[in-house]
N, C-alpha and C positions, 0 to 999 in steps of 0.2 A: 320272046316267050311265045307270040302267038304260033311262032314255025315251030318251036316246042313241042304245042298240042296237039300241029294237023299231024304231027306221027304217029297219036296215039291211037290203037285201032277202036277203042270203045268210044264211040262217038257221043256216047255221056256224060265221061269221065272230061272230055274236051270241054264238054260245051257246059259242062261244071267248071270248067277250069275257066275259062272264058267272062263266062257272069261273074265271077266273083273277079275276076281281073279289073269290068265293069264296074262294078260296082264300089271297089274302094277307091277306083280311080276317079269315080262319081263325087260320092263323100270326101275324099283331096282336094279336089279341087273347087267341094262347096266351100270346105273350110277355108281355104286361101283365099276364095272370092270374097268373105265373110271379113276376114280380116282386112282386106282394102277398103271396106264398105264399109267402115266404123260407125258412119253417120246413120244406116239403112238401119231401119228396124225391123229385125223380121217378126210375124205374125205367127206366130205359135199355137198351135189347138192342143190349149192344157184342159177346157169342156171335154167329157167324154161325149162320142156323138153316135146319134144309131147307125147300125153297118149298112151300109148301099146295099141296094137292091142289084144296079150293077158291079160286074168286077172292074176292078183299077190294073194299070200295067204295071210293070218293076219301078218305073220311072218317078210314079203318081207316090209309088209306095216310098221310094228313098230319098224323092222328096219332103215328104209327111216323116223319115227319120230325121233327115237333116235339122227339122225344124226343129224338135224336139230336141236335139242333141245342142243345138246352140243359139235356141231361141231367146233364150235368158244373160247374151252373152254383152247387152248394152247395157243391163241392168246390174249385172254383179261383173265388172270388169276382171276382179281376180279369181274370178272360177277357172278349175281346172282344164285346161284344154286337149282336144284330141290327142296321143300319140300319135307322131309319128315313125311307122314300125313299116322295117324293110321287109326283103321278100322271107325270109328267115319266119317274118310274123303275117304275112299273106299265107305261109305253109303251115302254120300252126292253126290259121281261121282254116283254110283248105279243108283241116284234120275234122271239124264238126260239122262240114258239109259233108265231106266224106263216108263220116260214122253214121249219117242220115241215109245215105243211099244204100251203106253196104248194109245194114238190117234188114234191107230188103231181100238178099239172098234168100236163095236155101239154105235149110238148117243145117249141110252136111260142108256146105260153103263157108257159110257162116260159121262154123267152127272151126274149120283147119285156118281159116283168115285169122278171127282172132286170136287164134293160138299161138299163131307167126308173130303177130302184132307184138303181143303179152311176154312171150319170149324172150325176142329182139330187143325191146327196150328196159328187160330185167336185167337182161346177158349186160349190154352196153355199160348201164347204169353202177350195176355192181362191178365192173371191168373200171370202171372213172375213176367211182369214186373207193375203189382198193376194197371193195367189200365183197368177198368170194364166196361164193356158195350161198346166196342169197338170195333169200326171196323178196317178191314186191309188189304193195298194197297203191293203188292210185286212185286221190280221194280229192274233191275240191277245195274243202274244210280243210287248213294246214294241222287243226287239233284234230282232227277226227280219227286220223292213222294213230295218234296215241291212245285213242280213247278206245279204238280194234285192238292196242296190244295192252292194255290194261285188263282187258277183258279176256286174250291169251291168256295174260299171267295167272288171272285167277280160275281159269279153269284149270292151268297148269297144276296150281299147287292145292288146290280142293276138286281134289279127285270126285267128291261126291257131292258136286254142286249142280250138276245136271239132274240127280236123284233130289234131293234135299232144297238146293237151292238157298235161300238166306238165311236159313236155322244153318246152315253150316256158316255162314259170316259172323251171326249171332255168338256162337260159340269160342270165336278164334276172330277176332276183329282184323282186316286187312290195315296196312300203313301203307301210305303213297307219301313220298319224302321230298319236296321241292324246296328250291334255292328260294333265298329270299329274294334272289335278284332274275328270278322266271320273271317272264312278263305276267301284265297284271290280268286277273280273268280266269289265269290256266285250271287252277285247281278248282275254282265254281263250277266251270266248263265240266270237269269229269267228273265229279260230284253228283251233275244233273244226269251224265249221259249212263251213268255205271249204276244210278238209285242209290248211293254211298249215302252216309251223315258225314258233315262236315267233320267232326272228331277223327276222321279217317284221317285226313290231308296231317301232314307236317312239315311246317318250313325249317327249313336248317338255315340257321344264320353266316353269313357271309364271315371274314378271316377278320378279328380286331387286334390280333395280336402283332402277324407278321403278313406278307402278301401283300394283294390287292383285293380292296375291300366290297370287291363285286366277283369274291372266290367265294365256294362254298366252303365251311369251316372240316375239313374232313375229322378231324380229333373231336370237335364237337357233335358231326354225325355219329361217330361209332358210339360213342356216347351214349345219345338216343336212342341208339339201337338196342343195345343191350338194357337199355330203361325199358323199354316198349318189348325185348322177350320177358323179362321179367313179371312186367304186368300180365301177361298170357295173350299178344299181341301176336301179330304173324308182319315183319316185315317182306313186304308184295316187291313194290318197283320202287327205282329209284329214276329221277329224272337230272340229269347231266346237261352242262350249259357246254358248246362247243361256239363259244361267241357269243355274251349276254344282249337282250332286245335292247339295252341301254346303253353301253360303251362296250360292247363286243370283248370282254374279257372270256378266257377260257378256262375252267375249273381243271380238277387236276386227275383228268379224266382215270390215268394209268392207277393211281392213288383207290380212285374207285370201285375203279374194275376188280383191286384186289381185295378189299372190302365185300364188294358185294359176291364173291366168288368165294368166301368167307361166313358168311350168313346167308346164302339162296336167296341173291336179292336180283330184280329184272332190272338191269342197266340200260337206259332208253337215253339216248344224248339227243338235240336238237342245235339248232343255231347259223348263225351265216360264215361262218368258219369252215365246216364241214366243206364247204365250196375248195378250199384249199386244195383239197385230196386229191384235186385233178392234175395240182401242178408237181414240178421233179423236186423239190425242197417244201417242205413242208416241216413245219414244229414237231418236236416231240409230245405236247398235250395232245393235240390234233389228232398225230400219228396213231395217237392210244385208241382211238373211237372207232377204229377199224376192227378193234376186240369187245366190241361191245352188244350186248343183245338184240339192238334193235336202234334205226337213225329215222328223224327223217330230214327230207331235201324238197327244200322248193328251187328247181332250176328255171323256173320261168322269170323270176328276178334277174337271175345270176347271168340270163341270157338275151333278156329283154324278148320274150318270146309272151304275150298276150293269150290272155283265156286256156294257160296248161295248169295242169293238174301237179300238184303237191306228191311226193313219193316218199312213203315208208318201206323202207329196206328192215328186212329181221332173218332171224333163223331160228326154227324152229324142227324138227322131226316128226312131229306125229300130223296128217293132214288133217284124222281127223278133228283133234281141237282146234287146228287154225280153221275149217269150214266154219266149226260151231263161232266161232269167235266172231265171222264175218270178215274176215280178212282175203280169201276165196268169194270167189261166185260161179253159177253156172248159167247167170243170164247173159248173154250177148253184150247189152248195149254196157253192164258193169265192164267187158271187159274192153269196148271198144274206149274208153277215157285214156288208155295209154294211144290210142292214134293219135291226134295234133303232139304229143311229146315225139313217137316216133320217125312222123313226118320232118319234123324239123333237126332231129338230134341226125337223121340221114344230110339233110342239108347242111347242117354247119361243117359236119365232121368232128373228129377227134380235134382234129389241128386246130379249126375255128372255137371248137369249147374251151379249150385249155387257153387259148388267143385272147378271151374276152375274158374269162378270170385273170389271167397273170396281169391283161392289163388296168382293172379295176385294184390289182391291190401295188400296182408300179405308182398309181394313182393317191393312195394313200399313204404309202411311203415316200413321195415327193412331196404333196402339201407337207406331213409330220418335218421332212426334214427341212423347209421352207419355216415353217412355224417354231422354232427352236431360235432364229436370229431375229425372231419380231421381239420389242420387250415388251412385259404387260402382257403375253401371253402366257397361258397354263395348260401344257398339253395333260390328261390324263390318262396315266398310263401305269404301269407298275413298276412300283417302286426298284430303283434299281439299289438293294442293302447289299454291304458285306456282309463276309461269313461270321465275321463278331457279331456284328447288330441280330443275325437270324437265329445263332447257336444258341444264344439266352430264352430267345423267346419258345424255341423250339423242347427242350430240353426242362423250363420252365412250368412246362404243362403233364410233367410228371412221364414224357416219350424220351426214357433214357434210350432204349433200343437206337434212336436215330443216331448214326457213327456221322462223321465228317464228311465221309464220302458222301452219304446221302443229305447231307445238307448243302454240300457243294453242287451237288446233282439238282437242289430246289435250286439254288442261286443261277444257276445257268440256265435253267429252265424258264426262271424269271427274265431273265436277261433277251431268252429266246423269244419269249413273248412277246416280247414291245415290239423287237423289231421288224415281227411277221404278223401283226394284229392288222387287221385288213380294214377296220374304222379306227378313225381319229376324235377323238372330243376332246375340245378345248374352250376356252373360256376366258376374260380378260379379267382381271386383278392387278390390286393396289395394291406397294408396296407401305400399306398404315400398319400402327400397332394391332391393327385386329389381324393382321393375321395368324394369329396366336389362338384363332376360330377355326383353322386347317391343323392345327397341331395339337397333339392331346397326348400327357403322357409323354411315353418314352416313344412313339412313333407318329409318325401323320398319316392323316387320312387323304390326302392327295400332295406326290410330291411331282414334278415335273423332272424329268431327266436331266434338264439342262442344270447345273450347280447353280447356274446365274436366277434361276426362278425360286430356288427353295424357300420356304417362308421360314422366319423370323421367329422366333416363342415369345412373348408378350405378356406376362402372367398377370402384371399391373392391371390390364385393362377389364373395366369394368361389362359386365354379361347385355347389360342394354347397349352398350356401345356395340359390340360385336354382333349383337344381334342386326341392328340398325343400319350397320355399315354392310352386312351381311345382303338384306334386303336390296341397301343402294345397289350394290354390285350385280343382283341377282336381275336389276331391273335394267340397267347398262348393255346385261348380257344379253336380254331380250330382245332390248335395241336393236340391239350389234345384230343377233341375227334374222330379225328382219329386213334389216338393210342389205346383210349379202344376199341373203334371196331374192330380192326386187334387180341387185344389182348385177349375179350371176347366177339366174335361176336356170341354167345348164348342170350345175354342182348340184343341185339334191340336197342342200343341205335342211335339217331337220334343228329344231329348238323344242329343248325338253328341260323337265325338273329332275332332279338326283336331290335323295333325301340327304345326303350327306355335305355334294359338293355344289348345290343350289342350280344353279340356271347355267347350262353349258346348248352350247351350238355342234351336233354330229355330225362327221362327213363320213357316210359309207357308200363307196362307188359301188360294191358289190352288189347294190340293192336298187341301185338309181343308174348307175352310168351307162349299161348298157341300153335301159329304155329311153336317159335323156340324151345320149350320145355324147357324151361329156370324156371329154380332152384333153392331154396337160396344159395347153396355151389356158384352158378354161381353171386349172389350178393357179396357175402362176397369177392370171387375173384376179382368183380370190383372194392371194397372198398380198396382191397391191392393193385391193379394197380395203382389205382388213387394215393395213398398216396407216392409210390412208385413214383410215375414223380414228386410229389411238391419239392424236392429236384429240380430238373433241370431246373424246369419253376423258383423256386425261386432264384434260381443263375444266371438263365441266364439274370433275369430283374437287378439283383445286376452287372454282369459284363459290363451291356448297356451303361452302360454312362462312365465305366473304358476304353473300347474298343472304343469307343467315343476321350475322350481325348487324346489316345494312337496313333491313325489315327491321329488325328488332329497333334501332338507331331512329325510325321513321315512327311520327305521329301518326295516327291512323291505319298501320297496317298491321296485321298480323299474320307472324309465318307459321304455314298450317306443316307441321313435320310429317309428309305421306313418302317414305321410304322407295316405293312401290314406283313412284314417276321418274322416267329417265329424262332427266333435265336438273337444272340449275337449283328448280326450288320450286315452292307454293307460296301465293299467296291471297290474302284475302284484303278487302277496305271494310272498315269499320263504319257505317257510317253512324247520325248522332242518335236515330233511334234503335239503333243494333242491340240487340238482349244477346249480351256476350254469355250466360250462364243457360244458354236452350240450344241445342241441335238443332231445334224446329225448321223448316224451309219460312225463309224471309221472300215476302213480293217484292220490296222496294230495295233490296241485297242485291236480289237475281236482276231486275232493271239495271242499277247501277254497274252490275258486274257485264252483262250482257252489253251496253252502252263503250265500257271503258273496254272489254274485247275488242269492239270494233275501232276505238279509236287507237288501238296499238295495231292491228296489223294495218289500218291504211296507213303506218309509219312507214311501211317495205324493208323493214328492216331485216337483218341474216334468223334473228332467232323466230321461233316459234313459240302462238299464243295459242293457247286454249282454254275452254272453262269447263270446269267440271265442280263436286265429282257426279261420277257413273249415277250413285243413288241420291232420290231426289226428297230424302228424307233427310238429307245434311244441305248446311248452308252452303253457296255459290263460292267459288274460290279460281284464281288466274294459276293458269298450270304454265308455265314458262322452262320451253325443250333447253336442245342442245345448245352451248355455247362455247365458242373459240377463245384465243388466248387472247385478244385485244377486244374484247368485250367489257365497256365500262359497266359496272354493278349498279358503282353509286348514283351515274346517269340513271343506269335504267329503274331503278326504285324510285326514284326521286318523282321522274315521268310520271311513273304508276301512280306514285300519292296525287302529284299536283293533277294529274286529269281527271283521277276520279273524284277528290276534292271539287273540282270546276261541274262538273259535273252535277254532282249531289247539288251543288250550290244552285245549277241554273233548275233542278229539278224543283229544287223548294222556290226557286224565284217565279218558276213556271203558275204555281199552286197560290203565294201569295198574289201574286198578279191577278189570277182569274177573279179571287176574292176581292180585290181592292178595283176591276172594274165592274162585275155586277153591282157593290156602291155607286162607284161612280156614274155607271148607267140610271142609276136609279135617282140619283140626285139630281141628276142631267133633265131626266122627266120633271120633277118637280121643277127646278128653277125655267124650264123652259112651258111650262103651262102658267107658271103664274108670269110669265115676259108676254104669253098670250092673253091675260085678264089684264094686264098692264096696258097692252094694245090696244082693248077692245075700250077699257074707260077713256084712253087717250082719244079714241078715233071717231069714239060715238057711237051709237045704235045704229041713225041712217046710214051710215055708211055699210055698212052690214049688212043690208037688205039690197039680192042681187041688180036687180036695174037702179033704182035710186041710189043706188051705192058707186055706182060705174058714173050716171050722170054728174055726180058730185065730186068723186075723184076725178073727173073730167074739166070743172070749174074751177075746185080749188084739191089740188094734188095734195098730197100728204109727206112734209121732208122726213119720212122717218131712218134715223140712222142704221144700216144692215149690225145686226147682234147674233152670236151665234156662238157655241160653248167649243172648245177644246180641252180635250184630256190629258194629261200632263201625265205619262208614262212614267218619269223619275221622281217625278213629287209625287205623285197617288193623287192629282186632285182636277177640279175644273179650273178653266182661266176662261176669259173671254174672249172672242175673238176678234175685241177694237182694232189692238194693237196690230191684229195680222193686217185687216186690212187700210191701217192708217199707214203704215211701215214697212208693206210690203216691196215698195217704189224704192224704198230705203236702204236694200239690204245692201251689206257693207262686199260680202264675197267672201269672207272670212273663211277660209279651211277651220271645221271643228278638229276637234281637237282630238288626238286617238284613242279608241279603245283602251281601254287598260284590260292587261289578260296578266294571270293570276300565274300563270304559266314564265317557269323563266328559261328562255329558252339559248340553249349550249349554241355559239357558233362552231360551224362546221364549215371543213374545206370544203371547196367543189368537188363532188361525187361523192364523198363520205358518207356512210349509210348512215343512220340511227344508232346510238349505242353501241359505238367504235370507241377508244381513245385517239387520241389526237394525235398527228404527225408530227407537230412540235416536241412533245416529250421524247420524242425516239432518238436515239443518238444512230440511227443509220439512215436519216435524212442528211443530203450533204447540205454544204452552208448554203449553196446557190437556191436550191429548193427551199430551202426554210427561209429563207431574206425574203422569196417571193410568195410564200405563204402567210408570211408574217403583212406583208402589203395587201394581200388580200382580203386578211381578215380587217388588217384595220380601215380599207374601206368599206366592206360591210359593215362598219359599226358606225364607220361615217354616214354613210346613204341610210342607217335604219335609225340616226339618232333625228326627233324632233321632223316630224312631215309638215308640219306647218309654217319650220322654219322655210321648206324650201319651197313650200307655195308661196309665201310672203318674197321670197329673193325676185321669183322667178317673174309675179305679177306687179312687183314696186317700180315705181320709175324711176327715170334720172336723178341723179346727185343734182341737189341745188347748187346755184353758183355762189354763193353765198358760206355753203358747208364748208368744212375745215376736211382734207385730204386725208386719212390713215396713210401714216408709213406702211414702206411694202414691207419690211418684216414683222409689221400685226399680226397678229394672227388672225384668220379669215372670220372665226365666230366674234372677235369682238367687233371687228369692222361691220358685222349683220347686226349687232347691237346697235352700233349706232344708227343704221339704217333705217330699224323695222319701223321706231312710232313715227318719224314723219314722211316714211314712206305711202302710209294706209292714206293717211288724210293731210298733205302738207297746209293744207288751209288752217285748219283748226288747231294744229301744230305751232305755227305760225304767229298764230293772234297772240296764246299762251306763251310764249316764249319768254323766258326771265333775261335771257342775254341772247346776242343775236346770231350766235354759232354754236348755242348748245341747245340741246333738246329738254323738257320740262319733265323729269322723269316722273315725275304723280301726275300728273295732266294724263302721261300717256297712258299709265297704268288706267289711270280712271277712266279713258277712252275703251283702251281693250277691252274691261267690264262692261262698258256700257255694251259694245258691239257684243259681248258673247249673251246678254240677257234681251237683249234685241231678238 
């Protein structure tokens, strides 16, 4: 590129060309550094600070963007990050350095330039996209070009609204008619920019008869229409979907056109469809929007071309209402916003534009047909009916006019649709009796093409249940697509609501694939994620209602029913001073809840813990994620009672404790002041007076016995301290005796997580594994039964010669039977004895006593 520049004679244009070569290359490869440096923090100046006195170089300056651009990038790790955009988007920045320099011209420069500019990328544009004799509006705002030809139309058809002005609206009210499935915003948006009353707007409802229910209803627009002449209304524009912002459905543009060409109505279509237009096959809906009054097109998506300008195509005759409209200008720099489009639509070509559409929607037509053999998946799409199913409904709404042919004409059209819709939405679903919540009536509201997804009719099933299952699924889906995008965040895929069919995941390349540079190896990747989690969403809806009963089954817990969390279940511990009948926030809930959180995940186990909820005016409760198919339930509830049980328990033992030693402290003072007036009458006065007191204890010394209190932790009380120091010389060695823990706890193979089932039960363990599983466990249960037993083996001495031998097929514990009591003490053993080769079994007992109160 640099040999590029030095050809060109205006040494300007170079050394513009050059800096900005500079400088992205600058910013590339802060970023790249930035990401190696994950540890570095960089220093951001978010202060505003006063401007230097000195000036700074390019360098100081794109340093001080860098910062700014990714100073925040160790703090929010999923912030967006830089594109990266090839030279296609170096041509397109080129285009507003460029529009900076050429304003500098002369005015006589200045205009045959942008005249060239404005032209060129009109001619192109409408050449692409099939739209002839067209003119063209380039606006940053993608509404703004509609809200210029709203403002056409109504000057269009109130002739005497330049003279009059809103006495002539007043008189003859405008209608603007949008889908209900426009994106959200649109109609506010022109509302504000046109001075309208909301009463203006009308939405037409989507198709519930026949179609796809993200169609506008044409039977029910004309409808409106002739309501709205009636009333003395003036139907203005009409706004047309060529690919809805939610599942990219296409209305029934043709249907429209002849409508509005019917009643003087302005046909304005929008969408990411229109994209099509560039390629050799194209839909028939699609095709329609070529006869329509006015489109517009964001190609900077479509092309992955950063900071271009939005284009409205129309046709109109008379210049001068399109001036007044604002759809013309005759300032310069309004028309230089087609340069970065022009710059770059020179660079790619014809060949390259049509190259990067065919292969954004090859793109979505391979995941769609990828997604068909996953099960548990729901693509949404339109319905593919026959000509039975459509005839009724058609002909039903009182449209005798429509013959066979033209209903055949819809069916094939429908048919055409699916298979050229350039975005995919899908969604995962169970096959339960709710899905009798996708069906209604004599049609459904989302059917999947595949025969093998169609849902079920289910009439039995009750409205809370569908609702509830509804929910679950809606939360599943949300999951789902947050985990493909963490896991192919190359796809672009997006997670949105649909009032109809709840929570779906979109993949439209058209919109994403060219900025993210996205591939089919990166489709086929999403097709193995995806498949790859239907295990876990399908276990985890199968363990919901297992974990359910299991709670319920369980003393102390309660299952909190939150729809909303994609996981196995909620749950909450009860504990004894719990006010089951208050929402209120509990202090001693949230401890205990906060405590038993932490002792479930240092378990390492596969599932995931969390505590919620969100607001902190409801009580504490354990949220518990996804779970797989060998996941024990009834383990893991059990866990949950008994630790937070242990828990609550050591909490209160904590509290009575504190209480039962500030007593004891206090007791402790008293009996130990009066052991000091005990002393002092034993000892005497002189002794107590410091030199006469030393001489004397020097003569005749003082035997006093050392006394001193201990606290007895498990009794709550004092004891003396004779015994320690009479019997200290004494001690036997005795291992105490274990813990007792409340906790029972599941043996586990080696390596087995937490809240697995067990390899024994599996019948695809072979024998040899399970023989030495089975040994394994039973000697953990050998090695963890009785610790005292085996300090006593290990520290007893020799067999007396005297002792009587166990057979060698004894068993090993009773042969330690006989060992342990005159092992400790054979002396004392010994003397007791009733017969001279048996041991004294109450002697011994009453020995072990004595040693454990010792």
């Amino acid at each position: 590129m640099d040999a590029s520049l030095e050809k060109i004679a205006d040494p300007t244009l170079a050394e513009m060309g050059r800096n900005l070569k500079e400088a992205m290359k600058m910013l590339e490869e802060s970023q790249r550094r930035i990401e190696d440096e994950n540890g570095k923090k960089l220093m951001s100046e978010d202060i505003p600070g006063p401007l230097q006195g000195s000036g700074q170089d390019m360098v100081s300056i794109l340093q001080l963007v860098q910062n700014l651009m990714h100073g925040d990038e160790d703090e929010e790790p999923q912030s967006t990050r830089i594109q990266n955009i090839g030279e296609q988007g170096h041509m397109a920045l080129l285009g507003h350095s460029l529009g900076a320099f050429i304003s500098t011209l002369d005015k006589e420069k200045l205009r045959k330039l942008t005249t060239r500019i404005l032209s060129d990328t009109t001619l192109w544009l409408c050449r692409i996209f099939r739209y002839e004799n067209g003119c063209a509006y380039f606006h940053e705002e993608e509404r703004e070009g509609l809200a210029k030809i709203c403002r056409l139309a109504i000057h269009s058809r109130y002739e005497d609204f330049v003279v009059d002005g809103f006495n002539v609206l007043y008189n003859k009210k405008p209608v603007i008619y949008l889908s209900a499935a426009a994106r959200p915003g649109l109609g506010q948006y022109l509302c504000n920019q046109l001075g309208l009353p909301f009463p203006c707007l009308c939405r037409v409802p989507c198709n519930t008869m026949f179609g796809s229910q993200h169609q506008m209803d044409v039977a029910f627009l004309e409808k409106m229409i002739k309501d709205d002449i009636e009333r003395g209304r003036l139907p203005l524009l009409l706004v047309a979907n060529a690919g809805t912002a939610a599942v990219g459905h296409t209305d029934k543009i043709g249907r429209l056109k002849e409508l509005c060409e019917q009643y003087g109505i302005w046909l304005h279509v929008e969408g990411v469809n229109l994209a099509t237009l560039a390629l050799g096959y194209i839909s028939s809906s699609v095709l329609a929007a070529t006869r329509c009054d006015s489109m517009t097109l964001t190609p900077g998506p479509w092309l992955g071309l950063p900071a271009v300008p939005a284009v409205t195509l129309y046709k109109h005759d008379d210049p001068a209402l399109i001036l007044v409209a604002g759809l013309t200008s005759n300032k310069p720099a309004d028309k230089l916003r087609a340069l970065p489009l022009w710059l770059s639509l020179q660079y790619l070509g014809l060949d390259g534009i049509v190259e990067r559409i065919k292969h954004a929607c090859q793109l979505s037509q391979r995941l769609q047909e990828s997604l068909k053999k996953v099960n548990h998946i729901k693509i949404l799409c339109l319905p593919t009916m026959t000509l039975s199913e459509i005839a009724p409904s058609i002909l039903g709404q009182g449209n005798e006019k429509f013959s066979n042919t033209n209903i055949q004409e819809c069916v094939s059209a429908q048919v055409e649709d699916e298979l050229s819709s350039p975005v995919v939405v899908f969604r995962f679903f169970q096959e339960l009796p709710d899905s009798a919540s996708h069906v209604s009536g004599s049609q459904s509201c989302v059917l999947a093409s595949d025969s093998v997804l169609k849902a079920v009719p289910a009439p039995n099933v009750a409205p809370a249940t569908v609702s509830r299952e509804r929910h679950s699924c809606d939360a599943l889906n949300r999951w789902l697509g947050e985990q493909l995008k963490q896991l192919v965040p190359a796809s672009g895929l997006t997670v949105m609501d649909l009032e109809v069919e709840g929570t779906c995941v979109r993949f439209s390349p058209l919109m994403t694939a060219s900025v993210l540079g996205t591939r089919g190896e990166d489709v086929d990747q999403l097709v193995a994620c995806i498949q790859s989690k239907m295990p876990v969403l399908t276990c985890t809806l199968q363990l919901r209602e297992e974990f359910k009963q299991e709670v319920e089954g369980t003393a102390g817990l309660l299952y909190v029913d939150d729809p909303n969390w994609p996981g196995i279940g909620v749950v909450r511990y009860e504990h004894a001073n719990d006010d089951k009948n208050s929402l209120k926030s509990d202090p001693e809930g949230e401890n205990i809840h906060a405590a038993l959180l932490k002792k479930l995940n240092e378990l390492e186990s596969d599932l995931t813990f969390k505590m919620g909820p969100e607001y902190k005016s409801m009580k504490s409760c354990i949220y518990i994620g996804m779970a797989s198919d060998d996941t024990d339930v009834s383990e893991l509830v059990e866990t949950i009672a008994v630790t937070a049980r242990e828990i609550e328990e050591n909490s209160r033992l904590l509290e009575n404790m504190t209480e039962v030693v500030r007593k004891g402290i206090q007791e402790a003072q008293v009996q130990l002041q009066k052991a000091n007036e005990e002393r002092l009458l034993e000892e005497g006065v002189l002794r107590q007076i410091p030199v006469v007191g030393s001489v004397l204890n020097w003569f005749s010394p003082v035997q006093a016995s050392q006394k001193g209190r201990t606290f007895n932790l498990t009794a709550g009380s004092l004891e003396s301290t004779e015994h320690t120091y009479v019997y200290k010389v004494q001690g036997t060695g005795v291992t105490p005796p274990p813990t007792p823990s409340g906790t029972r706890i599941k043996q586990r193979l080696p390596g087995q997580k937490p809240f697995k089932r067990s390899l024994r039960s599996s019948d695809a363990v072979s024998e040899t594994s399970s023989v030495s599983h089975i040994e394994d466990l039973e000697k953990m249960e050998h090695l963890s039964s009785g610790p005292a037993q085996n300090a006593q083996e290990t520290h007893g001495p020799e067999r007396p010669p005297g002792d009587s031998v166990q057979p060698t097929g004894q068993p090993e514990a009773l042969q330690d039977g006989a060992q342990r009591p005159e092992d400790d003490h054979p002396q004392y053993l010994k003397a007791e004895r009733g017969c001279p080769g048996e041991p004294d079994t109450e002697h011994a007992v009453q020995h072990s006593l004595g040693g454990v109160l010792k």
